[in-house]
Kinemage of the C-alpha trace (Angstrom):
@kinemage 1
@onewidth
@group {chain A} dominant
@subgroup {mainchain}
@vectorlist {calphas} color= white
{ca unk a 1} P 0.000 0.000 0.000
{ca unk a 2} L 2.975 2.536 0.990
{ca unk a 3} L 4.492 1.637 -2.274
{ca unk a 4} L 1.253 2.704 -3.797
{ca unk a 5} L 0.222 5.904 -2.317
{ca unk a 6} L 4.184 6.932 -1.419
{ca unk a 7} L 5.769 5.357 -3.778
{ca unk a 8} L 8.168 3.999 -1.099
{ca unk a 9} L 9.952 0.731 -2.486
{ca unk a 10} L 12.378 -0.156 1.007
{ca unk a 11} L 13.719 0.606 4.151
{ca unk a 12} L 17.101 1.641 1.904
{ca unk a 13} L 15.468 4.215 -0.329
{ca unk a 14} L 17.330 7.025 0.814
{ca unk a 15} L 15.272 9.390 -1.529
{ca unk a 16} L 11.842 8.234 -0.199
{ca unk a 17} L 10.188 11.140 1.872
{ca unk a 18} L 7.363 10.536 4.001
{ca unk a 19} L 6.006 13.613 4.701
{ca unk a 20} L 4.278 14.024 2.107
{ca unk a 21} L 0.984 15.958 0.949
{ca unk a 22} L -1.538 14.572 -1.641
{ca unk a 23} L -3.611 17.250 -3.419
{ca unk a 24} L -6.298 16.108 -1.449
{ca unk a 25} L -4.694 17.010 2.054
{ca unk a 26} L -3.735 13.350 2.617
{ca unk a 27} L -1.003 13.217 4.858
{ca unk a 28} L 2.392 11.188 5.341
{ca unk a 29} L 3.429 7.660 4.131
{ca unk a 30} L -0.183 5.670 3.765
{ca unk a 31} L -1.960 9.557 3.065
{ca unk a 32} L -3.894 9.414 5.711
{ca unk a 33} L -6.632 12.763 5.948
{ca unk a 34} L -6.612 14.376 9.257
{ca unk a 35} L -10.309 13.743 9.863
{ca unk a 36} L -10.177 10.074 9.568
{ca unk a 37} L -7.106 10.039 11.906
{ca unk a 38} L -8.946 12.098 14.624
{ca unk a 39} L -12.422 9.860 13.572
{ca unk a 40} L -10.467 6.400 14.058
{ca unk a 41} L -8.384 7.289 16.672
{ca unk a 42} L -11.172 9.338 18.861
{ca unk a 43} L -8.380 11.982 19.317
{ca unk a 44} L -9.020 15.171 18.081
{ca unk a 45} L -5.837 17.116 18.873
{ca unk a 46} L -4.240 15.103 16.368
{ca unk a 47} L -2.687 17.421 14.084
{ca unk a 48} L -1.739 17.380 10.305
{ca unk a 49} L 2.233 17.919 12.037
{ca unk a 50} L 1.201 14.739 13.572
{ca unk a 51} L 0.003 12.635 11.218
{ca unk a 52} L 2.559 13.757 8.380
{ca unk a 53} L 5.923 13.371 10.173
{ca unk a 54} L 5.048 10.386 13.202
{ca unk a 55} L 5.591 7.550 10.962
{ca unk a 56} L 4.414 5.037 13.479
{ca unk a 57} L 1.289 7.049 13.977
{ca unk a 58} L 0.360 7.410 10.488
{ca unk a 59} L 0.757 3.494 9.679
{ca unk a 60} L -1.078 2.630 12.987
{ca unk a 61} L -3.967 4.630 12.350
{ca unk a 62} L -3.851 4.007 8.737
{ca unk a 63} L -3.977 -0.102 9.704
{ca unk a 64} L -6.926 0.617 12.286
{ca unk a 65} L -8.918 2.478 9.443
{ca unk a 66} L -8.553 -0.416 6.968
{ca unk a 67} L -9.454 -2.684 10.165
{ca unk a 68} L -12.618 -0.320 10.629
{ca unk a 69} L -13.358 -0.608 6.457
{ca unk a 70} L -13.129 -4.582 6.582
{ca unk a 71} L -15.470 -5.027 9.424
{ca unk a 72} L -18.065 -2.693 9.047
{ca unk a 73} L -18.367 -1.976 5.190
{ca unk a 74} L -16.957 -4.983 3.295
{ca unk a 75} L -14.936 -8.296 3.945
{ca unk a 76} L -13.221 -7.947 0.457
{ca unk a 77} L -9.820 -6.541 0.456
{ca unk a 78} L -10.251 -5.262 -3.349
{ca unk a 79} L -13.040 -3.275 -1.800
{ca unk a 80} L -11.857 -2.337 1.291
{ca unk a 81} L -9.034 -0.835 -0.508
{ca unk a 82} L -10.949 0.971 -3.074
{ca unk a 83} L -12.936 1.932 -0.078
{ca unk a 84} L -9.283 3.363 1.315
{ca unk a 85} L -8.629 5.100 -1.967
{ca unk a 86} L -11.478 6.995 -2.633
{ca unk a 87} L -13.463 6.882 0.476
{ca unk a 88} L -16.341 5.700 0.053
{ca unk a 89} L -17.994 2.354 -0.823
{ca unk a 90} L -17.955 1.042 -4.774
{ca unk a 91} L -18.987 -1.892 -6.050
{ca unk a 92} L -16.300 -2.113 -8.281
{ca unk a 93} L -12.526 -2.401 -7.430
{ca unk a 94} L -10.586 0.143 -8.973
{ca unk a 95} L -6.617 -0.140 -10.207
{ca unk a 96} L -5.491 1.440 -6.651
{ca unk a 97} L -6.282 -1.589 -5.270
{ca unk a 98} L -6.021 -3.954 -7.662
{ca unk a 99} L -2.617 -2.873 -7.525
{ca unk a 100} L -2.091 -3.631 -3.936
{ca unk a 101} L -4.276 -6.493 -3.650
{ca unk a 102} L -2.286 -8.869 -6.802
């Protein structure tokens, strides 16, 4: 998924950088958005600082979320991950996560 959203390939790519921004305010390695890390982690003082540059954060909350998507909206990991990618539920399963799920 990292590899995906991040485009981060190892724990040896010296040119990966994690804090990064999508254009649609998706923050830090798995683009997490600041609402859905203050929803799934019932913490509102969570900032974008936070969830852009704490690497263990972002993947934690990131992991919870897709928890939250498989057990409440759809035991299909194509979906859940389209689910991830666009944010919302789709009957179809989009190349995002086709990508991950292969």
């Amino acid at each position: 998924m990292l590899q995906e959203e991040t485009n981060y390939r190892n724990p040896l790519n010296i040119r990966y950088i994690h804090a990064q921004t999508s254009n649609k305010d998706a923050e830090g390695p798995a683009q997490l958005l600041l609402k859905t890390a203050r929803w799934i982690s019932n913490n509102n003082n969570i900032s974008r600082k936070d969830i852009r540059n704490n690497i263990e954060l972002n993947i934690k909350l990131s992991v919870k979320f897709i928890q939250w998507i498989y057990n409440h909206k759809t035991q299909n990991w194509g979906k859940v991950f389209t689910y991830y990618n666009t944010g919302y539920y789709n009957r179809s399963i989009n190349k995002y996560a086709r990508n991950i799920t292969m």
